[in-house]
Structure formats: C-alpha cells, structure tokens
N, C-alpha and C positions, 0 to 999 in steps of 0.2 A: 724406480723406472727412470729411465735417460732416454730419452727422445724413441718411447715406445719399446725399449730394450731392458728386458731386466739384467741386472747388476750383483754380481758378487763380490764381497770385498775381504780378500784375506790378507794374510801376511803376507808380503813378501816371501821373506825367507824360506817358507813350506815352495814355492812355487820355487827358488834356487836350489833346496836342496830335492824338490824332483826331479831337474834337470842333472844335477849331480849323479843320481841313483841310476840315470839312464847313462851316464859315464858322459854327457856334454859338457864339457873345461870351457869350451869357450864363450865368450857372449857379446851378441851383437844386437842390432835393430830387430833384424828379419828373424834369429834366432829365437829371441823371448818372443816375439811374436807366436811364433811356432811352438813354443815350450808352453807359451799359456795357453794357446790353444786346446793342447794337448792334457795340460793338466786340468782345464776346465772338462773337455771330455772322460777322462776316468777318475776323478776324483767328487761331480757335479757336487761344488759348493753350495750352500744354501743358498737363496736368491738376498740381498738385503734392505729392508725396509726402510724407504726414503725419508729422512723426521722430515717434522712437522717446521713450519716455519718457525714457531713459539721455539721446539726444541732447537730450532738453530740459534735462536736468540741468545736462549738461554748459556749454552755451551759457548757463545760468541763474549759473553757478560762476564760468566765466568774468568775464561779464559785469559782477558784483559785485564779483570780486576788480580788475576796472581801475577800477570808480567810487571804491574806496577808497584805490587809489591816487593816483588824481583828489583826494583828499579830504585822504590824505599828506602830497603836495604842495604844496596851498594850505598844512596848517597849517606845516609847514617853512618855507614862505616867509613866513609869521606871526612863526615863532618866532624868524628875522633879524632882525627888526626890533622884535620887543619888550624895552620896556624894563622894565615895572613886574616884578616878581620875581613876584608874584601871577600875572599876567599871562602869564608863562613858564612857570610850572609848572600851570597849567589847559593850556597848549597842547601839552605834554611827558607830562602823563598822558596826552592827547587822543592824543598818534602812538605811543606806547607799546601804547596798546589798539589802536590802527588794523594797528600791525606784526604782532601777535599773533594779530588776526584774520585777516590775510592770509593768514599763515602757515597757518591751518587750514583756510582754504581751498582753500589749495593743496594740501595733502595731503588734503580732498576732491576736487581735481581731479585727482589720482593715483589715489584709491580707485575715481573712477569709470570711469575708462579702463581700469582693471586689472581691471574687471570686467565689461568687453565684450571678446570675442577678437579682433574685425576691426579693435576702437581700437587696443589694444595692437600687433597686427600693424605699424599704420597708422605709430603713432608711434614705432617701433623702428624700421621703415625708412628714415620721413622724418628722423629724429636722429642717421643716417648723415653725411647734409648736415652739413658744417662752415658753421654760420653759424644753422642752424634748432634752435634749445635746444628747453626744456620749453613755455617761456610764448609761443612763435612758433607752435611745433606745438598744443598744444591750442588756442591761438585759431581755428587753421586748419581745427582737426577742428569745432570749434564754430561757427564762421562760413563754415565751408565744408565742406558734410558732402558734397556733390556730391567731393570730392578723391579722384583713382582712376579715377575713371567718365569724366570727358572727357578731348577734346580737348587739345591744348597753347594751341590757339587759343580754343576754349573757356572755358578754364580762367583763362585772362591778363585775356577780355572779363567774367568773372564776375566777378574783382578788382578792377576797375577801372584794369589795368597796360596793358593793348592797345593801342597808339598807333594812331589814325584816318585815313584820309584826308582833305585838306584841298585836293583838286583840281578846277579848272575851266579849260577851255579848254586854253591852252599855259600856264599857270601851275601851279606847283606850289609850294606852300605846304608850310611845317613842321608835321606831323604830331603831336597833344596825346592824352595818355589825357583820356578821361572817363569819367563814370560808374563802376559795380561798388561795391561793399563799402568805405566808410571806413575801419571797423575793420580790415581786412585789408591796407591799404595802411599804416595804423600801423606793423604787425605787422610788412610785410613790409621798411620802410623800415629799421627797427631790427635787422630780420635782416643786410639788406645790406651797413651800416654795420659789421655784426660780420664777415661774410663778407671785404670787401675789408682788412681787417688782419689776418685768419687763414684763409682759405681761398684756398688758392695757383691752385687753377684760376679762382674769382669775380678775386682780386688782377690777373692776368693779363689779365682779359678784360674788368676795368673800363680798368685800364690800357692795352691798346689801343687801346679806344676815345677814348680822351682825348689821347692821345699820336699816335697813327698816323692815327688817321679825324678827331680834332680835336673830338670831341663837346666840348659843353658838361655839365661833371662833373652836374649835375642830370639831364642826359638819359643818362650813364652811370650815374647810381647808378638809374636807374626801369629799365633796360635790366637790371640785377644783382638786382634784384628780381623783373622779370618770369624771368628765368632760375631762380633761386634756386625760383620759384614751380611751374615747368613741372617743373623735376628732382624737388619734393616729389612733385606729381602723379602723374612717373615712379615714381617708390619705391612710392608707396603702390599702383600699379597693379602692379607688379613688384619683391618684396621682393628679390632680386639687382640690385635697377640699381645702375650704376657712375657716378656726374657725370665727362663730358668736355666741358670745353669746347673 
C-alpha cells in the first residue's frame, strides 16, 4: 500500500511489449501513462505486498555487503599488479577496511534474521541443504522473500532457473531459462558448484545427467541449482523436509 493505494509491480518490459502488440512505436510521458493504464486494466496484476521493515533491512544488508565485495575484488586485482610500494599500501589499507566492514555486516545480517522468528525458522531449515551456507540463504531470504509460499514451478520461474519452451510445429528446439532475479541466480550458481563436490544426493544427480542422459555440464549445473532452489523452498515451507533425489 502507497498512500492508501495498492501497488503492483511488474516488469517493465511485459508493459513495452503490450504497447508494442497494440502496434504503439512511440513513447512518451503522456503515452506510458496511458499504456499503463491500460495494461493495468486488462491484464489486473497482482496487488504487491509491502515488506516488512526487518525485510528491508535485510535486502539493504545484503545488498551492500556484495557491492563491497564487488569493490574487494577490483582492489585485489589492483594490488597484482601494483608496483610502486606507495601504491600497495594505499590499496592494502583500502581491503583491510573493506574486509572489516564486511565483516560487520555480516554479523548485522545475523542480528537481523535472529530477530525475526519465521527468518530464523526459514534459514535453520534451508542450512539443512548441504550446498545452501549463510551468504546463499540470506540472499534468498532477501531477494526472495516469496520462499515457502510457492509453487516448485513458481519458485524456479521467480529465479530465473525455469527452462522454457521453444516449440513450433513438428520442431522442437532446446529449451533456455530466462528472465527471474540475477542476484539469485549468482547465489544459486555458487551454491551448486558447492553442492556437486559435497552433497552426495546434488553429486549423483548432476552426474547422471551428464553421464547417462549426455547433458551438456552447463545445462546440468542450472538443472542442480534449480533443484537445490525447489528443496530450499521445500524446508522453508516444511521444517522436517528430507532432500531426495
């Protein structure tokens, strides 16, 4: 709710390309105005639920702790190649402070999950998952606060994991994710990659795929992600789930 008015919040893009389908090339102020208008009336999006302050926190926490990592990283790959001594030690006090701050962030992103009971609940569960740590699950709770509440299919097409149909006629074409959450497909790429070298049921089930059915390993490690993603979903909706694959 915004000052008494419910709110839907879609893509972009769906609302340009219903303007497109009604044959409008152009775009201006007054136009999208009328375009959204118009696609709120025959499309009635869902209304969307305002978080919670805790979950802005949370997504706000997050969020800064990856840009500084983002930031880490550049100066490390600085500090390879620097030669002047000056040079290094301006770039070493730089990740020194960067580390430290992280650090505190993260044990703000601890303080604040530990002070909601359905967080805590959430990520006790999902931390069951061998492959889903600290910084996989709170992303997920942060960029995916719908977790619990859907579908399996839902939940995959949220992240951006869902592979698509790509059929016409007697052809059938190889099936691509698109669309869903960036951030969440990061998250969940880095999970998987932990999963297939320590979680014996993912190990198994990336390995078949590549081995028995002949996948291409890319299309098995998105397949161990979108699993990886549906079992968190599971936990957090059922704190006794067991992962079988």
């Amino acid at each position: 709710m915004v000052a008494g008015k419910k709110v839907s919040i879609v893509n972009p893009g769906r609302v340009r390309h219903f303007a497109l389908s009604m044959g409008q090339l152009a775009k201006t102020d007054s136009i999208d105005a009328r375009i959204i208008t118009e696609f709120a009336e025959k499309m009635n999006p869902v209304p969307a639920q305002k978080p919670s302050k805790r979950q802005r926190t949370l997504t706000a926490l997050v969020d800064r702790r990856q840009q500084l990592i983002d930031i880490r990283t550049a100066e490390t790959s600085r500090l390879d190649t620097a030669g002047d001594p000056i040079y290094r030690k301006l770039i070493s006090r730089h990740v020194k402070w960067l580390k430290k701050e992280i650090s505190h962030i993260e044990g703000e992103i601890d303080v604040t999950i530990a002070e909601d009971a359905e967080m805590t609940t959430k990520v006790q569960s999902i931390q069951r998952i061998q492959g889903l740590g600290k910084v996989c699950t709170s992303t997920l709770l942060a960029h995916l606060p719908e977790i619990g509440t859907l579908s399996r299919q839902e939940i995959a097409a949220l992240a951006g994991v869902a592979p698509y149909n790509r059929d016409s006629g007697e052809n059938s074409f190889r099936r691509h994710i698109c669309g869903g959450r960036k951030r969440l497909r990061a998250c969940l790429y880095m999970a998987a990659v932990c999963a297939i070298g320590h979680n014996e049921h993912m190990k198994k089930f990336y390995t078949r795929l590549v081995v028995e059915n002949h996948r291409p390993p890319k299309v098995a490690l998105v397949a161990v992600m979108r699993k990886l993603l549906i079992a968190a979903n599971s936990a957090a909706k059922n704190p006794d789930f067991v992962l079988v694959v």
